[in-house]
RONUVEX-370256 format. One record per residue: residue in one letter; x, y, z of N, C-alpha, C, O, CB in turn. Coordinates in steps of 0.2 Angstrom, whole numbers, plus 5000, padded with zeros to 4 digits. Atoms other than C-alpha are relative to their C-alpha. Glycine has a CB too. Layout:
RONUVEX-370256
residuo_n.X_n.Y_n.Z_ca.X_ca.Y_ca.Z_c.X_c.Y_c.Z_o.X_o.Y_o.Z_cb.X_cb.Y_cb.Z
A_X_Y_Z_X_Y_Z_X_Y_Z_X_Y_Z_X_Y_Z
...
END
This chain:
RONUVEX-370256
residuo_n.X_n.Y_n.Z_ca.X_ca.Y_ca.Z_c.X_c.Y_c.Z_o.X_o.Y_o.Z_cb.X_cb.Y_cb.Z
X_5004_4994_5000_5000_5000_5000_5004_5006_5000_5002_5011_4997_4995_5000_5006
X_4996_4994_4997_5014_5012_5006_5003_5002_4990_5003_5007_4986_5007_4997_5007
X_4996_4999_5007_5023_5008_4988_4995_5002_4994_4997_5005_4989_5003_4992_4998
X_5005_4997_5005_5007_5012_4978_4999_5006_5004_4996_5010_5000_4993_4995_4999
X_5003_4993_4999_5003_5028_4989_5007_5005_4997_5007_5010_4994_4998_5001_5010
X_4992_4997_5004_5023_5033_4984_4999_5002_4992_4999_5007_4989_5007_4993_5002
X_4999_4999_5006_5022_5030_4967_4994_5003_4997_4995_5006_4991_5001_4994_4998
X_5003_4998_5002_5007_5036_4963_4997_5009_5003_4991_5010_5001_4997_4996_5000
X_4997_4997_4998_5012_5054_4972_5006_5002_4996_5008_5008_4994_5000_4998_5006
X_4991_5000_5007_5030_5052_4960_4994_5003_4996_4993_5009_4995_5005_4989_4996
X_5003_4996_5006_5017_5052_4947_4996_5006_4997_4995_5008_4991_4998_4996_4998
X_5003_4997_4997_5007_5064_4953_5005_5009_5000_5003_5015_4998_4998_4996_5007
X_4995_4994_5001_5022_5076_4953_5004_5002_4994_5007_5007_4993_5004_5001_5006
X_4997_5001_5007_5029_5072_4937_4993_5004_4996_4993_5008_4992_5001_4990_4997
X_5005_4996_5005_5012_5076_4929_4999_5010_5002_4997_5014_4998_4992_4996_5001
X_4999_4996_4999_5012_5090_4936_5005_5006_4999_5003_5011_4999_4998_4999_5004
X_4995_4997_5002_5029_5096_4932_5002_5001_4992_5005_5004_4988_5005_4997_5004
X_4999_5000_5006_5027_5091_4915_4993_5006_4995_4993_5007_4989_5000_4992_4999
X_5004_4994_5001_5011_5104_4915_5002_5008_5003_4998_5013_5002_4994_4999_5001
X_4996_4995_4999_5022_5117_4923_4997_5003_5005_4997_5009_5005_5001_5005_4995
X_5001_4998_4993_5015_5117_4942_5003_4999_5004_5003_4993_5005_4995_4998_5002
X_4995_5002_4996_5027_5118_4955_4995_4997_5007_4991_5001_5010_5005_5007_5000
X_5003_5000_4993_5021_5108_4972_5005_5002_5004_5011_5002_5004_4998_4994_5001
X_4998_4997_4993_5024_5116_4987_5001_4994_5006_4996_4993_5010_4995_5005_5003
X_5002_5005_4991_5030_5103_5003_4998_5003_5003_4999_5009_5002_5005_4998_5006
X_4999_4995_4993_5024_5106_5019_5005_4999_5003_5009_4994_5003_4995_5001_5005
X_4994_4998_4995_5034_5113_5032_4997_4998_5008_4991_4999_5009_5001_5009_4999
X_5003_5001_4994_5031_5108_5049_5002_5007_5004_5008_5009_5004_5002_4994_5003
X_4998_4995_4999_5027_5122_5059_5004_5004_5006_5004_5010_5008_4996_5002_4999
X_4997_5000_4993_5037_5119_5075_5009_5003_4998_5014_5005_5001_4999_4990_5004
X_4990_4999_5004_5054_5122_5061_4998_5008_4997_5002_5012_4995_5004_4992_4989
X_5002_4992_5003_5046_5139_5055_5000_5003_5008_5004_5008_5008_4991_5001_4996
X_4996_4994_4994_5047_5146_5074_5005_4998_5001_5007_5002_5005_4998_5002_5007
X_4994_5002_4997_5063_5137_5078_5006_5006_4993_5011_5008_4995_5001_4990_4999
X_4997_4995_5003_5068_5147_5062_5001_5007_5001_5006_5011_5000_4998_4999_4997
X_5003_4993_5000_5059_5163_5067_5004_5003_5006_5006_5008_5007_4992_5000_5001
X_4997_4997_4992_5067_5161_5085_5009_5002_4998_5012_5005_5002_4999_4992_5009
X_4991_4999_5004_5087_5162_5075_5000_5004_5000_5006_5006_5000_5002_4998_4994
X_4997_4994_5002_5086_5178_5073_5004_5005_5004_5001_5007_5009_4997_5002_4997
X_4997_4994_4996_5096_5191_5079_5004_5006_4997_5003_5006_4990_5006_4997_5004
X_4995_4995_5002_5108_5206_5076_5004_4998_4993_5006_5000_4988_5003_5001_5006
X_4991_5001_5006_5123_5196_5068_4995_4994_4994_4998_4991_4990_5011_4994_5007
X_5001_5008_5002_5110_5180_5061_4994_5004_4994_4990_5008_4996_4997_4993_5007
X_5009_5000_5002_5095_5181_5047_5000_4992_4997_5004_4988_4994_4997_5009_4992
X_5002_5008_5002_5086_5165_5044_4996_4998_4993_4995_5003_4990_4996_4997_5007
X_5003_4999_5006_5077_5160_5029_4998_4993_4998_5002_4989_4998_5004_5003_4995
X_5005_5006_5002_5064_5147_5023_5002_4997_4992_5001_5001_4987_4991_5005_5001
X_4998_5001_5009_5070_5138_5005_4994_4997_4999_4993_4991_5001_5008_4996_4997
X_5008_5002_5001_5051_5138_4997_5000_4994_4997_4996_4990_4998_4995_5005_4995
X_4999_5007_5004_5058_5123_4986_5003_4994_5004_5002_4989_5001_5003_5000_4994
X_4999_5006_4997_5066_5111_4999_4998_5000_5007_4999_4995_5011_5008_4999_4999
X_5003_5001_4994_5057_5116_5015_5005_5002_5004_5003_5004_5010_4998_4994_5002
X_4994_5000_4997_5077_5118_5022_4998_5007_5002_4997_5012_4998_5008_4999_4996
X_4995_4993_4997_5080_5132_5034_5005_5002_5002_5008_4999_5006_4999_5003_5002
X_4991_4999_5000_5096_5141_5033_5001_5006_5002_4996_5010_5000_5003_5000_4992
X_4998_4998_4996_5104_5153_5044_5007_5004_4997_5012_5001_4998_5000_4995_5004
X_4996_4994_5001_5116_5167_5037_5002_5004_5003_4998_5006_5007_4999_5004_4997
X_4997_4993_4995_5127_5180_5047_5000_5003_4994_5000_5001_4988_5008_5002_5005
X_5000_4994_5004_5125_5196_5042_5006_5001_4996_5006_5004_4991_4999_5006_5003
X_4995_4999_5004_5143_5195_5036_4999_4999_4994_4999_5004_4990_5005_4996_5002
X_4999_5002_5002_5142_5185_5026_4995_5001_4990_4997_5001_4984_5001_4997_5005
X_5005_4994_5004_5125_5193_5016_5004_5006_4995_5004_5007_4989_4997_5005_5007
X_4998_4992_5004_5135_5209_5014_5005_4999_4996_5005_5003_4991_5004_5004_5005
X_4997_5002_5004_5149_5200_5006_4996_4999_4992_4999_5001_4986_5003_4996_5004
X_5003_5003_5006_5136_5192_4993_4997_5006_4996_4996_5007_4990_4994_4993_5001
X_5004_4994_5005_5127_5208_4989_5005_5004_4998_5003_5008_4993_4994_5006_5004
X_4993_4994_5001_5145_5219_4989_5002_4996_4993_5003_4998_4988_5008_5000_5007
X_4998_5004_5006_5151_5205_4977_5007_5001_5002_5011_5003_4998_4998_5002_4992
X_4991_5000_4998_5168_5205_4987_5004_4992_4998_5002_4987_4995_5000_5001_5012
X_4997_5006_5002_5179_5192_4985_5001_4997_5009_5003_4998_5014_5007_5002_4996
X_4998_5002_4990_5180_5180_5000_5001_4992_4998_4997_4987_5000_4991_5001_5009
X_4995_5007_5000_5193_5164_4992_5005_5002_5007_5009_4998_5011_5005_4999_4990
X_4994_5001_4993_5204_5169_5007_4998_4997_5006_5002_4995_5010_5003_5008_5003
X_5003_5002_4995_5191_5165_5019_5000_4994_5003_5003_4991_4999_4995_5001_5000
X_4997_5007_4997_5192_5148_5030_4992_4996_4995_4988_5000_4993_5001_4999_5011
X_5005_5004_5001_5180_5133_5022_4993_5002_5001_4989_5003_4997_5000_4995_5003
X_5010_5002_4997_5163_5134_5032_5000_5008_4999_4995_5010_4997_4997_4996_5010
X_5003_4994_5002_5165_5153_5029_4998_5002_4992_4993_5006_4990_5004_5005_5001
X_5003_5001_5006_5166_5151_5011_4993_4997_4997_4989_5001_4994_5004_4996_4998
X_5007_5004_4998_5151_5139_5012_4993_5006_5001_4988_5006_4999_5002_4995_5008
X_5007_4998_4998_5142_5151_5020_4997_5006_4997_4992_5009_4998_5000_5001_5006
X_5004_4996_5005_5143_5164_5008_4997_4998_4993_4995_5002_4988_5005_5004_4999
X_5003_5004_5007_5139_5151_4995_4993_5001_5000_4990_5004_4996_5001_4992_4999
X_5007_5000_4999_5123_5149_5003_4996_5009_5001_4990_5011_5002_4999_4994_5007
X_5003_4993_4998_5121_5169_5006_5000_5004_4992_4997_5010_4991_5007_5005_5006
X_4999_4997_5008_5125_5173_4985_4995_4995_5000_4992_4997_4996_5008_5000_4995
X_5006_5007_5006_5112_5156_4981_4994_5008_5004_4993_5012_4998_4997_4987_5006
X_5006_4998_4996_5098_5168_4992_5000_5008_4997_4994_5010_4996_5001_5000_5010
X_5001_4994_5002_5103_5186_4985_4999_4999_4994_4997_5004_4991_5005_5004_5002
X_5001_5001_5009_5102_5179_4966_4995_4995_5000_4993_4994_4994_5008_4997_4995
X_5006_5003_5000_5088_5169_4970_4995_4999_5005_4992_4994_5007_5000_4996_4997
X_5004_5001_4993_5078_5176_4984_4992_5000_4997_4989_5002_5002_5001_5008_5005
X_5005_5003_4999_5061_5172_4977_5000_4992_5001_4995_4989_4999_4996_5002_4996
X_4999_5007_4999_5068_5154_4981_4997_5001_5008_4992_4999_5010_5010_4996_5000
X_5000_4999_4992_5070_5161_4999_4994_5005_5003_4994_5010_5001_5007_5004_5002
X_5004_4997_4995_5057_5167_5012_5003_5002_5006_5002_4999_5011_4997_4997_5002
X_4997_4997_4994_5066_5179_5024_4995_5000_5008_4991_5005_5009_5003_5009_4998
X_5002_4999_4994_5058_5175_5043_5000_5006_5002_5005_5010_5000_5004_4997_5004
X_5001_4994_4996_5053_5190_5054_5007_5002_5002_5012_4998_5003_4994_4998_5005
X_4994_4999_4995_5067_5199_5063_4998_4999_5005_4992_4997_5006_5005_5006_5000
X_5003_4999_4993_5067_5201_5080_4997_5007_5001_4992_5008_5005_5005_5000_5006
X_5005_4994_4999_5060_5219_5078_4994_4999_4998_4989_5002_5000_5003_5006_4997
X_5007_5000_5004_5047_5214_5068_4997_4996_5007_4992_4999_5009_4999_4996_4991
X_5002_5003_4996_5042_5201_5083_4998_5002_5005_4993_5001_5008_5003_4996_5001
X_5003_4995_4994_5044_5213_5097_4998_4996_5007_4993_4998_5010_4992_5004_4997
X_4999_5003_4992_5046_5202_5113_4999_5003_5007_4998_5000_5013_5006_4998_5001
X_5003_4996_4993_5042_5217_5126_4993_5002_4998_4990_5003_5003_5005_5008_5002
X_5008_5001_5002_5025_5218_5117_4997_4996_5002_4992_4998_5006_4998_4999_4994
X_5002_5006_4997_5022_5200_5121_5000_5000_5007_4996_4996_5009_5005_4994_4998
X_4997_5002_4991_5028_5202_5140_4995_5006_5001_4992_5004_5006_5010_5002_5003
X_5004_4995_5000_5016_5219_5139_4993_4996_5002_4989_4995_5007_5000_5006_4993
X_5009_5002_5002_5000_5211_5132_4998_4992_5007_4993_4991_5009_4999_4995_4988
X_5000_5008_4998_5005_5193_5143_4998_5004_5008_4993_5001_5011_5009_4995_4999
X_5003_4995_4994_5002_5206_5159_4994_5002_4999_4991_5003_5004_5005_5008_5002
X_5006_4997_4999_4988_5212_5154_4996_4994_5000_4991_4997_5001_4998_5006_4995
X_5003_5005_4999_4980_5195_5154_4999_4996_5007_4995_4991_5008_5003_4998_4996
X_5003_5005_4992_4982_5191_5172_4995_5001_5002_4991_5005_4999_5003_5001_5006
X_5008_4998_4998_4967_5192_5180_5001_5004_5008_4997_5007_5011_4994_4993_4999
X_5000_4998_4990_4975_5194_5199_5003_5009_4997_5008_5010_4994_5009_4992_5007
X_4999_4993_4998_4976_5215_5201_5006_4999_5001_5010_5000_4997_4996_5004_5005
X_4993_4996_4993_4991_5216_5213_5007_4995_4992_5010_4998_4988_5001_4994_5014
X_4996_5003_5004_5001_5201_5201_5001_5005_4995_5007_5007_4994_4998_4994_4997
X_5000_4997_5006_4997_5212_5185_5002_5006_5001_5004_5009_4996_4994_5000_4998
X_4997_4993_4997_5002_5229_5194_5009_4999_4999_5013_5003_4995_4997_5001_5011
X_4994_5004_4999_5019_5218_5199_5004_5001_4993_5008_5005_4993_4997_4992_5000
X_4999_5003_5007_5022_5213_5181_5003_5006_4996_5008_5007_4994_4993_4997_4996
X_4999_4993_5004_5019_5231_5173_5005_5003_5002_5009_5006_4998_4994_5004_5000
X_4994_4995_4995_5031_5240_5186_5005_4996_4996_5009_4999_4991_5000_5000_5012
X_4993_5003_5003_5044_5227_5180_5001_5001_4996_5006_5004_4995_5000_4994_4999
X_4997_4998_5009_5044_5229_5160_5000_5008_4998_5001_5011_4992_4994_4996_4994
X_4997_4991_5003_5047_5248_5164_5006_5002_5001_5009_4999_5006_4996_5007_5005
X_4996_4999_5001_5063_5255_5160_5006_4995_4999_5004_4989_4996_5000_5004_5002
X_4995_5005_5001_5081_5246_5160_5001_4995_5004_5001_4996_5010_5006_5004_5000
X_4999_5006_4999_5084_5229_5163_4991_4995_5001_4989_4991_5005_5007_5000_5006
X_5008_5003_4999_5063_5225_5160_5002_4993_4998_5001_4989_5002_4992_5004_4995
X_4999_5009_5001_5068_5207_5152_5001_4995_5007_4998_4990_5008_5007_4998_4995
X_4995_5003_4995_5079_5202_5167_4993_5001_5004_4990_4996_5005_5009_5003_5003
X_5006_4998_4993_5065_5209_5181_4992_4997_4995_4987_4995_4998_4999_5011_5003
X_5007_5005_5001_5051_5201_5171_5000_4993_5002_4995_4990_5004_4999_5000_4991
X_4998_5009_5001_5059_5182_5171_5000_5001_5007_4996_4997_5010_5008_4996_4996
X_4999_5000_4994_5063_5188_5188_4991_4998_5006_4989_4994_5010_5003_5009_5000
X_5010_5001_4997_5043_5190_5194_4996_4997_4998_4991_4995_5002_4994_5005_4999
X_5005_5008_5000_5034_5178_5186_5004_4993_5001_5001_4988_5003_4997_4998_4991
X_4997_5006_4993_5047_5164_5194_4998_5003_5007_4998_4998_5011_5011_4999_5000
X_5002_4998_4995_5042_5173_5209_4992_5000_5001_4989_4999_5006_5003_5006_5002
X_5006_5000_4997_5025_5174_5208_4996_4992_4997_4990_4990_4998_4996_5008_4998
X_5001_5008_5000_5024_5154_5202_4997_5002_4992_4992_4998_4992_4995_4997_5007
X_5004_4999_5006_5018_5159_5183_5006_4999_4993_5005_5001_4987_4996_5008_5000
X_4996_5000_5006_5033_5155_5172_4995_4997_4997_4991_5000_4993_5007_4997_5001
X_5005_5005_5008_5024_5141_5162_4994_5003_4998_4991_5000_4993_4997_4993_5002
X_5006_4994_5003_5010_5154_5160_5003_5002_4995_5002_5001_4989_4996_5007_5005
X_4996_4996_5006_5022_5165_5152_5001_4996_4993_4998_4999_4988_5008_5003_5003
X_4999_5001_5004_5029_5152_5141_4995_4997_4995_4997_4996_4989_5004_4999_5001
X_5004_5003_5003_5015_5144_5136_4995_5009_4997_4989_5009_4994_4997_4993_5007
X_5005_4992_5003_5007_5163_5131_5005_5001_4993_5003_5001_4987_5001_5010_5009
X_4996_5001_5004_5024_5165_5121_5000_4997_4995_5000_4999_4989_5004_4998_5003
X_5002_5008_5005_5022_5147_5112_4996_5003_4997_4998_5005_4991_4997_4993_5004
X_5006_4998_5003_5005_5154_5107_5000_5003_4995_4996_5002_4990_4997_5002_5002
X_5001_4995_5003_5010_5171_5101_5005_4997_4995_5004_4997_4989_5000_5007_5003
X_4994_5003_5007_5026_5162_5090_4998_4997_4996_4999_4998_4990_5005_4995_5000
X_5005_5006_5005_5013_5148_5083_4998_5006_4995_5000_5006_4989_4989_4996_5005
X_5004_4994_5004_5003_5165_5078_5003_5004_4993_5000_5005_4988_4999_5005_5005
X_4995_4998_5004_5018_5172_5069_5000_4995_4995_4998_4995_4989_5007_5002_5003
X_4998_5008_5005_5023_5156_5061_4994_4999_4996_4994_5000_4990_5003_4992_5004
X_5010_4998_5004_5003_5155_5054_5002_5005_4993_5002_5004_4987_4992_5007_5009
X_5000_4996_5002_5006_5172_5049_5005_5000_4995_5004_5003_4989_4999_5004_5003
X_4994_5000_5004_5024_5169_5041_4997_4995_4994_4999_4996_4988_5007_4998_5005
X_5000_5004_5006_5017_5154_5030_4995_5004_4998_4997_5007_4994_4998_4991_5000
X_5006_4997_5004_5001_5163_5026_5002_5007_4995_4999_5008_4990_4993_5001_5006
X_4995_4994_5005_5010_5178_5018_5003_5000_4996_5005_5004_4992_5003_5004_5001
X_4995_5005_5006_5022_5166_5009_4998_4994_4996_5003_4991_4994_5006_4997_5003
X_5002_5004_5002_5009_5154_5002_5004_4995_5000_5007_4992_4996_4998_5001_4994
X_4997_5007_5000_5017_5140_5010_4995_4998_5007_4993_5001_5011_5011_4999_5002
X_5003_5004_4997_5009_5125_5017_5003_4997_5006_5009_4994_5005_4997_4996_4997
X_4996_5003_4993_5012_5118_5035_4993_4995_5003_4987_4995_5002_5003_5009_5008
X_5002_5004_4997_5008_5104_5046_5002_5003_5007_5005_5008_5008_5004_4994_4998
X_5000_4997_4992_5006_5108_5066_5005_4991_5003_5007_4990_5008_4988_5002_5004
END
């Protein structure tokens, strides 16, 4: 059964390629936030719409491929990794760039996740924390104190699902949960 559900899927994508429709895998969507969570300053991550792979660039390395510098002097895996940073700039509708972290906005999440408590004084707590410098550190700080971490992260989890939703649905790609 397995060998007839395979092959007739093979053939399924042959006909289809031979009338000039490209199928789309899905992606599962637990590797679309694990992607989404990569990013940083020095990192952008990126969805390849045709093999489902996601791939992971420093910004170095970016800059090199869009400058068109030369980088044979560089060690192996840097080489490598401007290979894959020149495949993405000469064929970024291959690629689907992931949210950054600004676009994500994680002190938003920690805002709205306070306004959801329901206990007053906790929720008072919460808000005083994520005001001015070092609000991350004194956030983690008060919900391990007031016994609500797994609230937090399970609120977190939710709003990432949400993104990742939103990241296939704006890139016509299909996902599995």
């Amino acid at each position: 059964m397995e060998v007839e559900t395979r092959t007739l899927h093979l053939r399924f994508n042959l006909l289809n390629l031979l009338e000039g429709k490209k199928e789309y895998m899905k992606v599962k969507l637990e590797n679309i936030i694990e992607g989404i969570e990569m990013q940083s300053d020095e990192n952008q991550s990126y969805l390849n719409i045709d093999t489902g792979e996601i791939v992971c660039v420093s910004q170095m390395a970016l800059t090199i491929a869009e400058d068109g510098e030369d980088y044979e002097h560089l060690s192996e895996w840097e080489r490598d990794e401007v290979k894959l940073a020149l495949d993405i700039v000469d064929n970024f509708g291959k690629f689907a760039a992931f949210p950054s972290q600004y676009d994500i906005n994680e002190y938003d999440m920690m805002e709205s996740f306070c306004y959801r408590v329901t206990d007053i004084n906790m929720q008072n707590a919460l808000l005083k924390s994520i005001r001015g410098k070092g609000a991350f550190r004194r956030f983690k700080d008060h919900i391990n104190r007031l016994g609500i971490t797994e609230k937090w992260y399970d609120y977190r989890d939710m709003k990432y699902k949400e993104i990742a939703k939103g990241f296939c649905e704006t890139n016509g790609i299909d996902y599995s949960k």
